[in-house]
ZADOLO-53129 format. One record per atom (N, C-alpha, C): residue number from 1; atom name; x, y, z negated. Coordinates in Angstrom, 2 decimals. Each point is the difference from the previous one (the first is absolute). Last residue first. Example, Ala and Ser with C-alpha at 12.3 -4.5 7.8 and 13.67 -1.06 7.14 Angstrom:
# ZADOLO-53129
<tinu i="2" at="N" X="12.85" Y="-2.25" Z="-7.08"/>
<tinu i="2" at="CA" X="0.82" Y="1.19" Z="-0.06"/>
<tinu i="2" at="C" X="-0.77" Y="1.09" Z="-0.73"/>
<tinu i="1" at="N" X="0.29" Y="-5.72" Z="0.07"/>
<tinu i="1" at="CA" X="-0.89" Y="1.19" Z="0.00"/>
<tinu i="1" at="C" X="0.90" Y="1.20" Z="0.00"/>
***
This chain:
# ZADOLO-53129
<tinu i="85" at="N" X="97.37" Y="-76.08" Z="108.13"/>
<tinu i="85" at="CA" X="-0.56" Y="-1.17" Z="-1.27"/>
<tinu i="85" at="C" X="-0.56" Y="-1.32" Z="0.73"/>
<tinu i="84" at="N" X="3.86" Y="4.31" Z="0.87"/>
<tinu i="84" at="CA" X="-1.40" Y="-0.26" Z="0.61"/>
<tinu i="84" at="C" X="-0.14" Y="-1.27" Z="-0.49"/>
<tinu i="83" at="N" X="2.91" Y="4.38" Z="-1.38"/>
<tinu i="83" at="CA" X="-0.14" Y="-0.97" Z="-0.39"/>
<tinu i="83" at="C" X="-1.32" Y="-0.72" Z="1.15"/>
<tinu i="82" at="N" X="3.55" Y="4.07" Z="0.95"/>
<tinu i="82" at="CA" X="-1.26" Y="-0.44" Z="-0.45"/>
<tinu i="82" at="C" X="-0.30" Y="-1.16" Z="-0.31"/>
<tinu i="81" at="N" X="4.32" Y="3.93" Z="0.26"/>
<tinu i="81" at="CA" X="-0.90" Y="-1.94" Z="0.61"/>
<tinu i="81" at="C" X="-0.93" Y="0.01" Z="-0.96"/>
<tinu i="80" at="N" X="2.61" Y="4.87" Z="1.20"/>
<tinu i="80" at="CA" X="-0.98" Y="-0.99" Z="-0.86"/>
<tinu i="80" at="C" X="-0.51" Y="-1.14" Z="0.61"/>
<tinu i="79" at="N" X="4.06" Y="3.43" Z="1.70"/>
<tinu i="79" at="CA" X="-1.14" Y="-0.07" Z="0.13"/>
<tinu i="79" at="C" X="-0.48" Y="-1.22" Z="-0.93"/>
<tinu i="78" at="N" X="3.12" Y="4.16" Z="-0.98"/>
<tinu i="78" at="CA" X="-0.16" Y="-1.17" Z="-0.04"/>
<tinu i="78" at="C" X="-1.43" Y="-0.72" Z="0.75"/>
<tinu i="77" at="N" X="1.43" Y="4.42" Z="-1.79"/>
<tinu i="77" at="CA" X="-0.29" Y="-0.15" Z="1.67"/>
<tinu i="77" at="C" X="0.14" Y="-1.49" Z="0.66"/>
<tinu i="76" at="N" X="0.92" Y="1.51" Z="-4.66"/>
<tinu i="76" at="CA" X="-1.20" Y="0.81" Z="0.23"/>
<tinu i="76" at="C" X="-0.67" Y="-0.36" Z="1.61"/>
<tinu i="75" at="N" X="4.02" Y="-2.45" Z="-4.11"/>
<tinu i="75" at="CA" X="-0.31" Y="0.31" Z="1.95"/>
<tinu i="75" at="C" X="-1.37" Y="0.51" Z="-0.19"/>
<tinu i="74" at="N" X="2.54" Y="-0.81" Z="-5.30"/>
<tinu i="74" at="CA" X="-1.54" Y="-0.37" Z="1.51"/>
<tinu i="74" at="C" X="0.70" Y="0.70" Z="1.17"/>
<tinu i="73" at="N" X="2.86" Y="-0.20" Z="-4.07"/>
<tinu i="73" at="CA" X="0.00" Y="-1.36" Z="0.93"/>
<tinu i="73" at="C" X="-0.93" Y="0.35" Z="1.00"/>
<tinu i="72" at="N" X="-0.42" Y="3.01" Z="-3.97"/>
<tinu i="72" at="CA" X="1.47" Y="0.45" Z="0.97"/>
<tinu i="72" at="C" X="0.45" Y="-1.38" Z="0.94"/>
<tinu i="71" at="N" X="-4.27" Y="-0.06" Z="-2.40"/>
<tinu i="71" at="CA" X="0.19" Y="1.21" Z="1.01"/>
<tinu i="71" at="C" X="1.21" Y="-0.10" Z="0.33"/>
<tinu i="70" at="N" X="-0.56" Y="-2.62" Z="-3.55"/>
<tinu i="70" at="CA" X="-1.07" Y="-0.66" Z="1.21"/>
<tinu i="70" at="C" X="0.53" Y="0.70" Z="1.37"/>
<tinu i="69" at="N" X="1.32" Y="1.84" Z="-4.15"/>
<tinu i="69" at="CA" X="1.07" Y="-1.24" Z="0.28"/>
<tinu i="69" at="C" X="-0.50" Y="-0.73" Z="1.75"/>
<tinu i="68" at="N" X="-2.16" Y="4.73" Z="-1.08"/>
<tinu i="68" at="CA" X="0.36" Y="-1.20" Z="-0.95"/>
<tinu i="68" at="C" X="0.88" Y="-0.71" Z="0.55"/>
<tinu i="67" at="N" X="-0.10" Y="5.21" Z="1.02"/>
<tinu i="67" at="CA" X="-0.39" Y="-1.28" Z="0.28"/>
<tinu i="67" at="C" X="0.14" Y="-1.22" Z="-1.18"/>
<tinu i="66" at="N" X="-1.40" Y="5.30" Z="-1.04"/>
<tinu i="66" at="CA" X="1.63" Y="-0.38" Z="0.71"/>
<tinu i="66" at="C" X="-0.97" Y="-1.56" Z="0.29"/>
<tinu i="65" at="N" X="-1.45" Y="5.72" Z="-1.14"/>
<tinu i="65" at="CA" X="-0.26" Y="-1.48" Z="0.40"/>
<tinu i="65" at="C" X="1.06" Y="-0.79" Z="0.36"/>
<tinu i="64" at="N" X="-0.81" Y="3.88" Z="-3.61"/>
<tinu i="64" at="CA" X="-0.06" Y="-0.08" Z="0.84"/>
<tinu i="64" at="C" X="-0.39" Y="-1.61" Z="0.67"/>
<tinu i="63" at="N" X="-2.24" Y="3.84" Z="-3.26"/>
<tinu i="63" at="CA" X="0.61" Y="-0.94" Z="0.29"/>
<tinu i="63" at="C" X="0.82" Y="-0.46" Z="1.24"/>
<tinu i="62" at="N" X="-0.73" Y="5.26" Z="-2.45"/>
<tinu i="62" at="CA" X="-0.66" Y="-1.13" Z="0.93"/>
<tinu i="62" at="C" X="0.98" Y="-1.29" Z="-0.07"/>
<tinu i="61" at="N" X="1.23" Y="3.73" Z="-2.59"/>
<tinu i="61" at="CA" X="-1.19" Y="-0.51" Z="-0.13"/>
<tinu i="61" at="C" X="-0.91" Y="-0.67" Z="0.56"/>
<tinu i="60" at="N" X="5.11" Y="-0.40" Z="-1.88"/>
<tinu i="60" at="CA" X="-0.46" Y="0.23" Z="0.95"/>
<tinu i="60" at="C" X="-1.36" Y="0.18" Z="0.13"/>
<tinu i="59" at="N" X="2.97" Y="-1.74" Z="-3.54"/>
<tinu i="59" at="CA" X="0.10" Y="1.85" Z="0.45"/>
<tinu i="59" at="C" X="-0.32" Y="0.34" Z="0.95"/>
<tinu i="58" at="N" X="0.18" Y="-5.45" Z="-1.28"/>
<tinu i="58" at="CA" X="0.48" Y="1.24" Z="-0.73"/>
<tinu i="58" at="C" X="0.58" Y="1.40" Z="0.68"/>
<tinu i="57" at="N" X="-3.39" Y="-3.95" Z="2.85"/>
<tinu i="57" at="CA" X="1.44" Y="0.46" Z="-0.15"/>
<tinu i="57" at="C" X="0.16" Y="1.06" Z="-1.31"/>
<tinu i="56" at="N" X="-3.43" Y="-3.97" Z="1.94"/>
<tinu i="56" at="CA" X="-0.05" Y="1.23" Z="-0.94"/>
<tinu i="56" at="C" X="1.15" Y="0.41" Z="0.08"/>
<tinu i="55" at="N" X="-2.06" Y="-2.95" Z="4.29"/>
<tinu i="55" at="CA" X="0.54" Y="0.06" Z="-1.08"/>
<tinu i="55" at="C" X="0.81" Y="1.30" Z="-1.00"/>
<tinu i="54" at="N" X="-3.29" Y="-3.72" Z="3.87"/>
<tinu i="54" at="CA" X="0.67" Y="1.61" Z="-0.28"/>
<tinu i="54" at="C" X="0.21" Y="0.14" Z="-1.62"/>
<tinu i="53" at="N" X="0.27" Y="-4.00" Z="4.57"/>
<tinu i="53" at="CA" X="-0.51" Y="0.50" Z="-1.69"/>
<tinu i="53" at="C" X="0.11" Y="1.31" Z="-0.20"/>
<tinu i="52" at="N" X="-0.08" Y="-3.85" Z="4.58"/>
<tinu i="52" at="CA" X="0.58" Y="1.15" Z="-0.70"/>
<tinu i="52" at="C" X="-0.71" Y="0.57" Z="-1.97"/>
<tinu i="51" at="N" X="-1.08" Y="-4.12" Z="3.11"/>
<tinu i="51" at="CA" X="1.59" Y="0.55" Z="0.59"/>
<tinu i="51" at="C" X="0.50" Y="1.23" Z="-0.25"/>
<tinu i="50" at="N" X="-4.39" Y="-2.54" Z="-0.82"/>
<tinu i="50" at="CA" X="1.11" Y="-0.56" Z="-0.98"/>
<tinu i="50" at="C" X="1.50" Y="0.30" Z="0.85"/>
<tinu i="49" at="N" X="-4.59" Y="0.95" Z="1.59"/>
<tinu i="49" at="CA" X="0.44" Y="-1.00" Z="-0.10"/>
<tinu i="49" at="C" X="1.36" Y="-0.57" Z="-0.51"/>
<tinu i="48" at="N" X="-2.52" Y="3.59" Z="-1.25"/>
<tinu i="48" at="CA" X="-1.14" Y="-1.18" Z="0.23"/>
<tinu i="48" at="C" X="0.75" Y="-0.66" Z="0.46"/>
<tinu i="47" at="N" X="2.68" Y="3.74" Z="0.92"/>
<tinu i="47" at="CA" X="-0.11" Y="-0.80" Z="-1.90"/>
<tinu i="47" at="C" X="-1.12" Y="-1.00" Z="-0.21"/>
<tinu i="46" at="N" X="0.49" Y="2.29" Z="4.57"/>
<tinu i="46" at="CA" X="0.83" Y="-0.98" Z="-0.66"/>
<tinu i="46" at="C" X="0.20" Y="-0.41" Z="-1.39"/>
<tinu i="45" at="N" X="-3.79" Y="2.72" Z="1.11"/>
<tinu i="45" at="CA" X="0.03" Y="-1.15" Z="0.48"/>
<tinu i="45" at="C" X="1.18" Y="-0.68" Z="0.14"/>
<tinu i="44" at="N" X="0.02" Y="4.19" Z="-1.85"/>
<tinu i="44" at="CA" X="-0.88" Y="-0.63" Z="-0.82"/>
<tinu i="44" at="C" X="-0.40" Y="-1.64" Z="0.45"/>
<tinu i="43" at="N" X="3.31" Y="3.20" Z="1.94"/>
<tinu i="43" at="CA" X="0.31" Y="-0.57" Z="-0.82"/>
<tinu i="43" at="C" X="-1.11" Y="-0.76" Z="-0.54"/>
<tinu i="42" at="N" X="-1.36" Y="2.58" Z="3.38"/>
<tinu i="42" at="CA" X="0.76" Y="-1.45" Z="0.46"/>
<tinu i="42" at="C" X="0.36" Y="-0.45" Z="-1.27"/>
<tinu i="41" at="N" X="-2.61" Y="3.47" Z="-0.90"/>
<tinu i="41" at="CA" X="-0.51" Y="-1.24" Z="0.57"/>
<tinu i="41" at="C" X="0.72" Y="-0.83" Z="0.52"/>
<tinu i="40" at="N" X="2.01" Y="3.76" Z="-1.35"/>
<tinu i="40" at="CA" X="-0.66" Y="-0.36" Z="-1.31"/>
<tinu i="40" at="C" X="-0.75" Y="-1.06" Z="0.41"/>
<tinu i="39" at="N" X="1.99" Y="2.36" Z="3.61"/>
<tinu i="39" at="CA" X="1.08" Y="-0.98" Z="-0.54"/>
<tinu i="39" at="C" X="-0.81" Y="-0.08" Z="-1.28"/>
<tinu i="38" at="N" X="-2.64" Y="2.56" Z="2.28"/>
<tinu i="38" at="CA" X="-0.14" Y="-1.22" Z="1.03"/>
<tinu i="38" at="C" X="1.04" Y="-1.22" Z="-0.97"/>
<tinu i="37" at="N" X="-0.17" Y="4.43" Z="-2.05"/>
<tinu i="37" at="CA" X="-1.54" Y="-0.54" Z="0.15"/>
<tinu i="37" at="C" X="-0.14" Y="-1.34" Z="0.56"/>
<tinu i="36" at="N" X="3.68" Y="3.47" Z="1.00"/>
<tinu i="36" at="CA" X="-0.10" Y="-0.83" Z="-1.10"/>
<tinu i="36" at="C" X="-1.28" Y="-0.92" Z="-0.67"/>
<tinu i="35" at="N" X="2.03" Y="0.55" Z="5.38"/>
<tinu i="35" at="CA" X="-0.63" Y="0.76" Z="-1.02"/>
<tinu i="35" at="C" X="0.34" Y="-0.40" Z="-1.31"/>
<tinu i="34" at="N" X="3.46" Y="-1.29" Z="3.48"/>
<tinu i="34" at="CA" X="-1.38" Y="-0.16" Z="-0.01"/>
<tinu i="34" at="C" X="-0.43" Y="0.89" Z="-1.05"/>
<tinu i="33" at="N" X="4.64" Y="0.30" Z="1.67"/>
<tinu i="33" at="CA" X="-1.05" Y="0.63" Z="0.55"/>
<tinu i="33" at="C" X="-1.43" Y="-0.76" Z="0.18"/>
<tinu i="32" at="N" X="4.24" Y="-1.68" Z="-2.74"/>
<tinu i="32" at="CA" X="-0.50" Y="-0.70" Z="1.16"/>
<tinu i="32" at="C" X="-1.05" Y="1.32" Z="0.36"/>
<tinu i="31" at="N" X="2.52" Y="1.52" Z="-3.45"/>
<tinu i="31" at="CA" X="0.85" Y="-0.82" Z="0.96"/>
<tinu i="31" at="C" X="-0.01" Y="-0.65" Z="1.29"/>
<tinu i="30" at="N" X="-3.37" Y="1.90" Z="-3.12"/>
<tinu i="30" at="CA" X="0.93" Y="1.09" Z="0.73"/>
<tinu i="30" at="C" X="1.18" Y="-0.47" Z="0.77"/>
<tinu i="29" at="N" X="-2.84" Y="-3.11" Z="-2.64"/>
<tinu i="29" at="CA" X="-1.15" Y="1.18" Z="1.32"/>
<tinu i="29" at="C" X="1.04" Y="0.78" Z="0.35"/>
<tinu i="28" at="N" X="2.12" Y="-2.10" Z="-3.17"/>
<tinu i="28" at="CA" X="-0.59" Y="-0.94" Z="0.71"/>
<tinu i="28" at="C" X="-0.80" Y="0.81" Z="1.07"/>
<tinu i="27" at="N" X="0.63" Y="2.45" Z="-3.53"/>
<tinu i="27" at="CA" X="1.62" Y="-0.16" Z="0.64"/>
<tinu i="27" at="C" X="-0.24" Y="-0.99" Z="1.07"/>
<tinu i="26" at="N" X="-3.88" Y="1.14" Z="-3.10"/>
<tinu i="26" at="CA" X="0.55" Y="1.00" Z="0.79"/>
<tinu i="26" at="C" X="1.45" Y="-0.25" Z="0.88"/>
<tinu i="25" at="N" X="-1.57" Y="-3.48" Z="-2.90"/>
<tinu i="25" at="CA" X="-1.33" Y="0.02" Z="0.96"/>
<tinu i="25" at="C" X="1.03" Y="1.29" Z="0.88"/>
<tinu i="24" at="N" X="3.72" Y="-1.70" Z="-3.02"/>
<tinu i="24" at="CA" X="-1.57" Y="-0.01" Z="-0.43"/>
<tinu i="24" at="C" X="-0.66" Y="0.31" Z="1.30"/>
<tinu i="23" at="N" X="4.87" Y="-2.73" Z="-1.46"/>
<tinu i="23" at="CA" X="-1.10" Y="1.14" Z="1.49"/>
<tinu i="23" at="C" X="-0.84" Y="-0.13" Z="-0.63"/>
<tinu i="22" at="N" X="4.98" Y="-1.60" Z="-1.27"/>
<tinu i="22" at="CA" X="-0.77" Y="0.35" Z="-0.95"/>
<tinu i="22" at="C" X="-1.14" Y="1.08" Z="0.84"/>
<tinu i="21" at="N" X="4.23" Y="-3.60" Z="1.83"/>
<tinu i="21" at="CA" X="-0.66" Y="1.55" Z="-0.40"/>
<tinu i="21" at="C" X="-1.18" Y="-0.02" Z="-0.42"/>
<tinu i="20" at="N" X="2.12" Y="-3.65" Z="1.93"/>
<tinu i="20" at="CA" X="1.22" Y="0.23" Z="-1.01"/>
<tinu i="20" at="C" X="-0.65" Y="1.00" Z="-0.71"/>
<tinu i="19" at="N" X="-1.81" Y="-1.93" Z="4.20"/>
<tinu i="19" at="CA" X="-0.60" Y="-0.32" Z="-1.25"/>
<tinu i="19" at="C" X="0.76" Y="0.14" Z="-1.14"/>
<tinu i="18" at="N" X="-0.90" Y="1.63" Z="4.46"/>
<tinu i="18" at="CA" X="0.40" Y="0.89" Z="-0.91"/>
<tinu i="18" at="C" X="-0.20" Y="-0.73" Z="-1.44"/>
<tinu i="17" at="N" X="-1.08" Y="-2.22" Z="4.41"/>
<tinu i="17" at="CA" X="1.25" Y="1.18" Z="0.12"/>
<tinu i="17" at="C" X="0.83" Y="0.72" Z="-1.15"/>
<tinu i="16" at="N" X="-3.90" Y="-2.09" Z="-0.14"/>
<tinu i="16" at="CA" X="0.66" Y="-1.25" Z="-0.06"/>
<tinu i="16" at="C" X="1.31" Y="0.68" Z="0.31"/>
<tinu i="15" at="N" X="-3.38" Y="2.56" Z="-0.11"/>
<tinu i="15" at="CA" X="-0.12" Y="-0.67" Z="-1.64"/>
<tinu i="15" at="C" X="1.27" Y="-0.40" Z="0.56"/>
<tinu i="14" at="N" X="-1.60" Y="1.03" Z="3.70"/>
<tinu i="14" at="CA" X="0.62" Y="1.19" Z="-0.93"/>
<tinu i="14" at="C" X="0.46" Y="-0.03" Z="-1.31"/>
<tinu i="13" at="N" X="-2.30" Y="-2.90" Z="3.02"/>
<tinu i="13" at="CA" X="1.30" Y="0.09" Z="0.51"/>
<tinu i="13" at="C" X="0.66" Y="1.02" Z="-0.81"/>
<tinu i="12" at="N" X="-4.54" Y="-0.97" Z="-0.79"/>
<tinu i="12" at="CA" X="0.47" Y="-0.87" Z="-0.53"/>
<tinu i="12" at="C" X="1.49" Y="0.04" Z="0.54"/>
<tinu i="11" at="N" X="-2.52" Y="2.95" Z="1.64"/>
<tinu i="11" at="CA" X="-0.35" Y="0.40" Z="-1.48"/>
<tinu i="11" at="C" X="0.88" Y="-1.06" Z="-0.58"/>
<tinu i="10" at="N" X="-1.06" Y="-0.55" Z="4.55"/>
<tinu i="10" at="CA" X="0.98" Y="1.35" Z="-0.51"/>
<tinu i="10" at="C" X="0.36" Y="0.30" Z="-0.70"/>
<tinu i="9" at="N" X="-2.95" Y="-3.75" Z="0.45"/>
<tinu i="9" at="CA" X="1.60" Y="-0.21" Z="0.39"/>
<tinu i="9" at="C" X="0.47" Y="1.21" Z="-0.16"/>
<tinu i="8" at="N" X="-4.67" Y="0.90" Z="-0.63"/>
<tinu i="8" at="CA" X="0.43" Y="-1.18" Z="-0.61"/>
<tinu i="8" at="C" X="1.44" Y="-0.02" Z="0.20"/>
<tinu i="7" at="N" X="-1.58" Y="2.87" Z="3.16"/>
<tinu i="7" at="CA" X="-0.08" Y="0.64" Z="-0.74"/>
<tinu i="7" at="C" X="0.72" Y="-1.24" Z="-1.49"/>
<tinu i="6" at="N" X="-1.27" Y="-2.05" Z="3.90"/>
<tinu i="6" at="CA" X="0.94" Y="0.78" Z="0.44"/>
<tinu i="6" at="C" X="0.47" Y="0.34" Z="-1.31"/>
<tinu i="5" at="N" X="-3.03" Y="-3.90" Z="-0.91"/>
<tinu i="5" at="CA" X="0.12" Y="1.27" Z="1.17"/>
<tinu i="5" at="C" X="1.21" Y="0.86" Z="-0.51"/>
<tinu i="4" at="N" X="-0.30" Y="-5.25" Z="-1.30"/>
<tinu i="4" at="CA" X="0.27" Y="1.16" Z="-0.50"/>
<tinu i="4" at="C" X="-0.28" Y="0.92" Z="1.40"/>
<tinu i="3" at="N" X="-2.16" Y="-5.48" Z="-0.73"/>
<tinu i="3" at="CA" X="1.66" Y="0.83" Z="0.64"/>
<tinu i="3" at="C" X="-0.58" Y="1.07" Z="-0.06"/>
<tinu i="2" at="N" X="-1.33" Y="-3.94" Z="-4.20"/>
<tinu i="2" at="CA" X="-0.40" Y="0.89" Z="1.76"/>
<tinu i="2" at="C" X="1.09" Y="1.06" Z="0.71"/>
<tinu i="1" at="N" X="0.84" Y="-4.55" Z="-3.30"/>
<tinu i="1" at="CA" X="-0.37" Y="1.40" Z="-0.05"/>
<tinu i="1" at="C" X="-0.29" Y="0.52" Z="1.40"/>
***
């Protein structure tokens, strides 16, 4: 996987911080002072890669987002070996 900008790891430190709790889009942006607009695109690119899901909660009307199994193991700041052929 490619290495995460700033904004990316913020988003993903917050999940991982808070992965006991139940965060839709608004709590995530308010926690981490990024926009909401910006955290609907990070999530959208960690779920492409299979480190986060969002998910239907009973009585809530926004979904929220929690990590996969994948996500709560990944390093964001990990640096990536490259395969050379």
């Amino acid at each position: 996987m490619a290495k995460f900008n700033d904004n990316t790891i913020t988003v993903f430190n917050c999940l991982k911080d808070n992965y006991d709790k139940a965060l839709d889009y608004k709590q995530i942006a308010e926690m981490t002072g990024i926009a909401p607009k910006s955290v609907t695109g990070i999530v959208t690119g960690l779920q492409k890669k299979l480190l986060v899901e969002r998910v239907t909660v009973e009585g809530r009307d926004q979904k929220v987002i929690q990590l996969t199994t994948e996500g709560l193991t990944f390093d964001p700041t990990a640096e990536v070996e490259v395969e050379k052929a």
